[in-house]
N, C-alpha and C positions, 0 to 999 in steps of 0.2 A: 504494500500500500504506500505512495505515493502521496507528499501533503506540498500543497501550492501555499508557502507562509512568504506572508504580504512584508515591503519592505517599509510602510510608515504604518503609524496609527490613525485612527480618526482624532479630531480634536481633541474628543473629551474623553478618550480613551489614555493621551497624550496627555494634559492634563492633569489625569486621572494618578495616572503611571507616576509624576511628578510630586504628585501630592503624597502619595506614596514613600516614594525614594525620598522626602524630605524628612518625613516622618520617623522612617528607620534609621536613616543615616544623617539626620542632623543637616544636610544639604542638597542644595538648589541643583539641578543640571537645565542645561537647555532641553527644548523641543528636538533636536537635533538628537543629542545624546540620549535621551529618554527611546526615538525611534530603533536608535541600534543597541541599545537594552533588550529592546521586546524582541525585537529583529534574532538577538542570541538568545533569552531564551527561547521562544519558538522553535529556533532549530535547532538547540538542543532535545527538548520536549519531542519535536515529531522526530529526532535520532532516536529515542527511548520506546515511542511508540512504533517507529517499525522496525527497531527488532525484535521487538515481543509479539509482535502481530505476523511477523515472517514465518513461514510455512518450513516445518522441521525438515533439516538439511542433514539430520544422522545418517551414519553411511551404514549401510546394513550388511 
């Protein structure tokens, strides 16, 4: 399985994301930064998701 992960957020997802990242870590990043935040996790997450989902490759 295959995942198409988008390279910005929406606004208030972006925003959101920000408000966030202030909160745990005491500081501000740009819009910019916040995007390649979500950007990495996502493709870490959908690495995790397809190799759990990948079709058993034992040799028999």
């Amino acid at each position: 399985m295959r995942f198409t992960i988008p390279t910005t957020l929406s606004l208030k997802d972006n925003q959101t994301l920000r408000e966030l990242y202030k909160l745990e870590y005491d500081k501000e990043i740009s819009p910019s930064k916040a995007d390649q935040e979500a950007y990495r996790l996502m493709n870490f997450l959908a690495v995790l998701v397809e190799s759990t989902t990948a079709p058993d490759q034992s040799l028999n």
